[in-house]
C-alpha positions as CSV (number, residue, x, y, z in Angstrom):
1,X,-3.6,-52.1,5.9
2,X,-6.4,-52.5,8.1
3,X,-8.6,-55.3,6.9
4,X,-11.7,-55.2,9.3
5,X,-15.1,-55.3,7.2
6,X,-16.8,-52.3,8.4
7,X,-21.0,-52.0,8.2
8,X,-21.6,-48.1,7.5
9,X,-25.6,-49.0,6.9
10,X,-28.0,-49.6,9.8
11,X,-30.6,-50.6,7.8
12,X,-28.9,-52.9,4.8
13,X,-32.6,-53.1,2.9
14,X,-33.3,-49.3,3.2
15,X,-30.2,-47.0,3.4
16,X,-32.0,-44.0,4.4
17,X,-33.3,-45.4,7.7
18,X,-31.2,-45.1,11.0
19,X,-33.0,-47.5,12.5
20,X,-33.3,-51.4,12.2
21,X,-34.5,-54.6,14.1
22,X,-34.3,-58.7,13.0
23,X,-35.3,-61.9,14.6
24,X,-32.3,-63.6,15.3
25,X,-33.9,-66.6,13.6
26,X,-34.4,-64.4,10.4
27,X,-30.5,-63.7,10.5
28,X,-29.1,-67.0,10.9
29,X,-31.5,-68.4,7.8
30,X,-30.5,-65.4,5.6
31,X,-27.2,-66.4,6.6
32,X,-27.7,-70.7,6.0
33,X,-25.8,-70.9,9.0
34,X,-23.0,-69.4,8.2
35,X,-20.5,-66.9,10.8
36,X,-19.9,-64.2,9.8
37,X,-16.6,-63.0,10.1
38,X,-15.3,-60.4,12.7
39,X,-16.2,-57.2,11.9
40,X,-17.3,-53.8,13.4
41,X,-20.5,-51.4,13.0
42,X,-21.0,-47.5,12.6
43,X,-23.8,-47.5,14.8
44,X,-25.2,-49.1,18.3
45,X,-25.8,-52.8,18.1
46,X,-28.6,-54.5,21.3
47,X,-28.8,-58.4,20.4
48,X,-31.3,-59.3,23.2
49,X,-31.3,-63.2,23.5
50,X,-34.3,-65.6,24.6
51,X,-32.2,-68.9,24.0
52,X,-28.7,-69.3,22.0
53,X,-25.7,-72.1,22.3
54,X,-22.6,-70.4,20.9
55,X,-20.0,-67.6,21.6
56,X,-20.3,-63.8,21.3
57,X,-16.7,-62.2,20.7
58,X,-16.2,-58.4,21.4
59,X,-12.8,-56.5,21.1
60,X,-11.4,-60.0,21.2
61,X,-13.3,-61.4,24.7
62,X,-15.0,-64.4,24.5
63,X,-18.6,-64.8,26.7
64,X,-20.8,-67.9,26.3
65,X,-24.1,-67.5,24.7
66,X,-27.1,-68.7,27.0
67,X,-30.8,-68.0,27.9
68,X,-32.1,-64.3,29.0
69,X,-28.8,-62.3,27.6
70,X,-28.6,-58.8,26.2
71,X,-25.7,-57.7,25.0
72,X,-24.2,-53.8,24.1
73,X,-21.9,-53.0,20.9
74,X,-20.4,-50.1,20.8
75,X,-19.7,-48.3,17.0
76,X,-16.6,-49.2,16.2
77,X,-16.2,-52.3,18.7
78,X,-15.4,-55.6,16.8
79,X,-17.4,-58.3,17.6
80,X,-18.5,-61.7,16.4
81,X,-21.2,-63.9,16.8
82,X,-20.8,-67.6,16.6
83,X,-23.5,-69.5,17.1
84,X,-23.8,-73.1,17.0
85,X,-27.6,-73.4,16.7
86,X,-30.2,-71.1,15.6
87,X,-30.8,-68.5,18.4
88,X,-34.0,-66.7,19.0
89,X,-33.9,-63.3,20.1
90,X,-33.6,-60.0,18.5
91,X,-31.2,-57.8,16.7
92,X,-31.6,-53.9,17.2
93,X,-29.0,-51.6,15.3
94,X,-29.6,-47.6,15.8
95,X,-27.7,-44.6,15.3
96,X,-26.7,-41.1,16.6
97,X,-29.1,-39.8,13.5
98,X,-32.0,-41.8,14.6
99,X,-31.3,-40.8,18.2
100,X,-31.1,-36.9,17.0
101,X,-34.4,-37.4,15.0
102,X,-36.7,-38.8,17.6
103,X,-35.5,-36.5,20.5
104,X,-33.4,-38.5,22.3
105,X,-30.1,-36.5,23.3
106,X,-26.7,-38.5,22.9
107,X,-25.9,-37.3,26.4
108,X,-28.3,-39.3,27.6
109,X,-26.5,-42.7,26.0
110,X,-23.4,-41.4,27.1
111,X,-24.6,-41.3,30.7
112,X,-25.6,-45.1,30.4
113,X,-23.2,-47.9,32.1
114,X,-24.5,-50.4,28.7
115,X,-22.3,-49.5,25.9
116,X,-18.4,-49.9,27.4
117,X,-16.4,-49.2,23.8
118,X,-13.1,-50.5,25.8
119,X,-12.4,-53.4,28.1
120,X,-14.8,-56.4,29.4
121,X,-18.3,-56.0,27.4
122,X,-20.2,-58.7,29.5
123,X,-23.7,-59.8,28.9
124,X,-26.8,-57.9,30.9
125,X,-28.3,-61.2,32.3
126,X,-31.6,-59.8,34.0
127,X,-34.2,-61.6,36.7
128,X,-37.2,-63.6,34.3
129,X,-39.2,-60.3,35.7
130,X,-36.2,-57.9,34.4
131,X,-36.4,-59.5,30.8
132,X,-40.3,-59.6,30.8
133,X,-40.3,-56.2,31.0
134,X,-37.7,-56.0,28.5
135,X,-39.1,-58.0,26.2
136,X,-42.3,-56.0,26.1
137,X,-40.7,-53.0,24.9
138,X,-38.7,-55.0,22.5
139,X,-41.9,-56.5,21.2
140,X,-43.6,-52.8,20.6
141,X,-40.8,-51.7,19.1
142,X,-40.7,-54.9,16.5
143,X,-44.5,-53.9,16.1
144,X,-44.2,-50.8,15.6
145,X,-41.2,-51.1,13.3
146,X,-43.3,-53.3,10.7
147,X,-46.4,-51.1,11.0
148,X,-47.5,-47.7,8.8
149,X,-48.3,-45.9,12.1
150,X,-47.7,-42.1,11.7
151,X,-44.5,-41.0,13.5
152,X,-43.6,-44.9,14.1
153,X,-40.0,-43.9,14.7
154,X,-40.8,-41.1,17.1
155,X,-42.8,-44.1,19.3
156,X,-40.3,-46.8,18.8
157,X,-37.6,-44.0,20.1
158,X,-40.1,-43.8,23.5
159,X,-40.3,-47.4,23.6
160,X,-36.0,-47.6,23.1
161,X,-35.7,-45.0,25.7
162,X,-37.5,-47.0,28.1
163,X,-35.6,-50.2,27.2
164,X,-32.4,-48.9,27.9
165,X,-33.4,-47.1,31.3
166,X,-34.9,-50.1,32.3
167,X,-31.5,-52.4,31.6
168,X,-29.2,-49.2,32.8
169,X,-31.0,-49.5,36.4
170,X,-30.0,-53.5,36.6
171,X,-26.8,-53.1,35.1
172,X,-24.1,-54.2,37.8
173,X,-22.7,-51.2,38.0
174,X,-24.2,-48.4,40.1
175,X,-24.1,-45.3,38.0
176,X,-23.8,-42.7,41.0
177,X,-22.6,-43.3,44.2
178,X,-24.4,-41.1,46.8
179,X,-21.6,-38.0,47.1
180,X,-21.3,-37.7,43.0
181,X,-23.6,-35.6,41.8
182,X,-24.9,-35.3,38.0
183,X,-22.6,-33.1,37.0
184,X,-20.3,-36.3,36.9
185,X,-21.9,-37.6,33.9
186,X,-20.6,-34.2,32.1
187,X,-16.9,-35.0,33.2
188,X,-17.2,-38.8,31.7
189,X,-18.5,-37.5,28.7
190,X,-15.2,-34.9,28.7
191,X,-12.7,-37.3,29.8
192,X,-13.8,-40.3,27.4
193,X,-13.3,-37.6,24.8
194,X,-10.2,-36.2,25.8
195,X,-8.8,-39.7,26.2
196,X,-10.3,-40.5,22.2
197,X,-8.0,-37.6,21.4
198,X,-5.0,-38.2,23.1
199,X,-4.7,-42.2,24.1
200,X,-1.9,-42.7,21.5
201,X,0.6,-40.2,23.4
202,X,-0.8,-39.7,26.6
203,X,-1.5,-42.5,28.9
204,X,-1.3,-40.6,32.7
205,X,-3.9,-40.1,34.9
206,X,-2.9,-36.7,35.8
207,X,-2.7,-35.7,31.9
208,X,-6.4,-35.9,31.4
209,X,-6.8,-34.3,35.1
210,X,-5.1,-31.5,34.0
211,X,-6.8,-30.8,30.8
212,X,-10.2,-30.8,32.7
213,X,-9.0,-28.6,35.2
214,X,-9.4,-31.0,38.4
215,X,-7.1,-33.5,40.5
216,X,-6.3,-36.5,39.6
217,X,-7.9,-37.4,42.9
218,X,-11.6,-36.2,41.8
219,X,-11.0,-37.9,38.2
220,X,-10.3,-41.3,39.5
221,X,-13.1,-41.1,42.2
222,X,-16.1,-39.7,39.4
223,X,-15.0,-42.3,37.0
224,X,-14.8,-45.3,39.3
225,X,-18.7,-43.9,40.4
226,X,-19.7,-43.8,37.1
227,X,-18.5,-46.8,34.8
228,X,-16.6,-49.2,38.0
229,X,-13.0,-48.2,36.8
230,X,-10.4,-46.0,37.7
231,X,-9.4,-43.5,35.1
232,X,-5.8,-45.2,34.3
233,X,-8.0,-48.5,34.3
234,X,-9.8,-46.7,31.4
235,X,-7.2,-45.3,29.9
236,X,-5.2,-48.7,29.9
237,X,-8.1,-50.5,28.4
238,X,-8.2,-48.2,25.3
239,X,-4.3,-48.9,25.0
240,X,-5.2,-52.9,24.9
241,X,-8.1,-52.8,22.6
242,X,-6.3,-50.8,20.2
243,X,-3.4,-52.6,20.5
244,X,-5.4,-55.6,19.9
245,X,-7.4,-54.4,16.6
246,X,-3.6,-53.2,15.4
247,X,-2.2,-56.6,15.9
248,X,-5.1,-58.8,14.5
249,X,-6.5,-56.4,11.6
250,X,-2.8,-54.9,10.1
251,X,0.3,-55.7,8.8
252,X,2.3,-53.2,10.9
253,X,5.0,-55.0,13.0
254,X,5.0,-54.8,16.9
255,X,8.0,-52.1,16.8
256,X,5.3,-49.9,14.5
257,X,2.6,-50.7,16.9
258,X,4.5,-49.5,20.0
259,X,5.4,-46.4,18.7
260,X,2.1,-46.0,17.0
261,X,0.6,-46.4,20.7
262,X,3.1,-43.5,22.3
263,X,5.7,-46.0,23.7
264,X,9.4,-45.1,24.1
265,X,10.3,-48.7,23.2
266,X,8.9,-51.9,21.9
267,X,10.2,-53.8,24.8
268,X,8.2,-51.3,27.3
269,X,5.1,-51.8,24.4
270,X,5.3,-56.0,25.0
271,X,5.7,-55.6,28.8
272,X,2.3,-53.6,28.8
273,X,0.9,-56.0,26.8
274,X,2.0,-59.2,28.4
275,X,0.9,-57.8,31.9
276,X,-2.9,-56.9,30.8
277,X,-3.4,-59.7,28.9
278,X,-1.0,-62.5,30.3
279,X,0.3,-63.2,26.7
280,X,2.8,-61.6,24.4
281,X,1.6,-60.1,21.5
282,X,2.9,-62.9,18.8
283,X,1.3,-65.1,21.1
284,X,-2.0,-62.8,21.1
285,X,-1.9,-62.7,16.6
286,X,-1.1,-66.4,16.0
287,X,-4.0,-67.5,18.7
288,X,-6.4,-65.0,17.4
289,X,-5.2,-65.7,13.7
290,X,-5.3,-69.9,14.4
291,X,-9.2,-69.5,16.4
């Protein structure tokens, strides 16, 4: 049985609103301190960081908390932070109702390079300039947030909108390499949600092709453009993470999880494993479980 605590809320003081944002400061005092223990959201999660000493832990990769950080959680990713100090920054949670309400389409955060659900979820670090700006929108949004201003939300979605362009165009990836056109961000959208559907049986490149009607060729070339991966690296990743979540959060035995995960045999399972993460997975439960 899966044991992963699970925040449904955005807002934990007012249920009905889909939108939320805390000092960092504010957190770790409501908290005396305390870490809290691994555990995932329903909704999008920005912590932008002035200044922290600790470690940040998402889908089980470890990054060191610094100065001038902003980091992207995915719903349903499982993170952790653990800090070692009180940090100052800012916690933003939002979700696809508050993004529906305020007139900002979900294509548009699909078509972002900032919220990567599967593999390496490294920090933005932007320039002091970058994070000024950043931190300007932040601060009208925290403004706004705590003020009776009519259609607050409606503003504070302008001023999120603006945030997330302005951290999409220094994000190390380029999102479209010159001979992709836009129509490429309507192909991620359809082959992230093809791959949702069918990661646990299909794992092939030329699957996913298929079902989209184009070659394996195009596929790998559009999603390397897009998000700096191959399709089979993408595909792959979801494998691990999953695979990762089913070894730390359940009781199911690695024989379970391999066929769980659409392998033939357990031995081929542990092989996958060992070769993306350079450990087998006993080795990967007992260190996660020990840490």
């Amino acid at each position: 049985m899966e044991t992963v605590k699970t925040y449904e809320k955005v807002n934990y003081d007012q249920h009905h609103v889909s939108f939320g944002i805390s000092k960092m400061e504010a957190i770790y005092t409501k908290r005396n301190g305390k870490i809290d223990v691994p555990h995932r959201h329903n909704y999008y999660t920005v912590l932008i960081i002035n200044k922290a000493k600790g470690l940040h832990k998402i889908d089980f990769n470890t990054y060191e908390l610094s100065e001038n950080q902003i980091f992207f959680v995915a719903p349903g990713q499982v993170h952790q932070v653990m800090e070692t100090e009180m940090s100052s920054g800012f916690a933003m949670t939002f979700s696809n109702q508050f993004l529906v309400e305020n007139s900002i389409r979900l294509s548009f955060i699909d078509s972002l390079n900032l919220f990567n659900n599967y593999g390496q979820s490294p920090p933005l670090t932007p320039s002091p300039a970058q994070f000024e700006t950043i931190a300007h929108f932040l601060n009208e949004i925290y403004k706004l947030f705590h003020s009776d201003r009519n259609m607050k939300f409606l503003s504070i979605g302008a001023f999120l909108k603006l945030l997330l362009i302005e951290c999409n165009n220094i994000c190390s990836i380029n999102p479209i390499e010159s001979d992709v056109d836009n129509s490429g961000d309507n192909l991620i959208r359809s082959f992230k949600k093809e791959v949702e559907h069918h990661y646990k049986k299909e794992h092939s490149t030329t699957f996913y092709a298929n079902t989209l009607f184009i070659s394996p060729d195009h596929l790998n070339r559009t999603v390397k453009a897009k998000i700096g991966k191959t399709a089979k690296d993408y595909i792959q990743a979801r494998l691990i993470t999953e695979a990762k979540r089913l070894l730390y959060f359940t009781d199911l035995t690695h024989k379970e999880i391999a066929y769980e995960l659409g392998f033939n045999e357990p031995a081929n399972f542990s092989a996958f494993f060992k070769k993306h993460t350079k450990v087998s997975p006993t080795h990967f439960k007992n260190n996660e479980i020990k840490s």
